[in-house]
Steps between C-alpha positions, in 0.01 A plus 500: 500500500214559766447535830264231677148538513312489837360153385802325415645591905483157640699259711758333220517809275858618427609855438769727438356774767771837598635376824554911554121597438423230760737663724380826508178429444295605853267333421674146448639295860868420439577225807897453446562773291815523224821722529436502071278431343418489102275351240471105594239191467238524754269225553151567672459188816150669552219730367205522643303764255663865642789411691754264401836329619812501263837342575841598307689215320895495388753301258778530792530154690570514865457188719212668708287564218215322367521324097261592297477161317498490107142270538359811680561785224246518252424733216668845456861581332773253436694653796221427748499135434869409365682754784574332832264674744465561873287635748659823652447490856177357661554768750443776238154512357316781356115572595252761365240577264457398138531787369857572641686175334278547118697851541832320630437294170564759215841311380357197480605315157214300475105526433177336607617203248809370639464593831752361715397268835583244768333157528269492809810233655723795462292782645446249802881461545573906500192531721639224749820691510325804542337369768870346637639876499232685644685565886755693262263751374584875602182669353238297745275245230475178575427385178 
């Protein structure tokens, strides 16, 4: 419905964001980047006012990834909290400005009212497995 608003980019928010546009994007830091890539729930580990951190999630289970537990999903769209979610790859993080991921956020299906977003004990897990996967980065951030 809209894209995000500078204010509402924060550790636990959720979003659609165009995998693509983050891709290309020069001005965005890919670290394990994606043979394809497509429209798919993002969720932001940090923000810190200009730049922020966003990590890809999926609904495909492999034994490697990281649960996103039902307890942790709040708000958003009925596929957001009744879909079984995981992280991605902790090795694969996207970092740049703001203004990059509100613009990666056109499709998004929801608005400032139903925002989707991950309980603080969720961000922490992603962010610890982050953290885990960091020696497997190819685009040189550490976090």
């Amino acid at each position: 419905m809209t894209q995000l608003t500078a204010e509402e980019i924060k550790a636990g928010t959720v979003s659609h964001l165009d995998q693509t546009d983050l891709t290309n994007d020069p001005e965005v830091l890919d670290t394990y980047p994606q043979r394809f890539t497509e429209l798919r729930p993002f969720v932001c580990v940090a923000a810190d006012g200009e730049i922020c951190t966003w990590a890809p999630l999926s609904s495909t289970a492999r034994p490697e990834r990281v649960k996103i537990l039902d307890a942790w999903r709040l708000g958003g769209l009925d596929m957001w909290r009744d879909r079984v979610c995981y992280l991605n790859d902790g090795a694969n993080i996207y970092v740049g400005p703001i203004t990059s991921f509100i613009s990666a956020s056109r499709h998004e299906l929801t608005d400032h009212t139903n925002r989707a977003s991950m309980a603080p004990e969720g961000v922490a897990a992603v962010n610890a497995e982050i953290e885990k996967q960091k020696r497997r980065r190819v685009n040189g951030r550490e976090s």
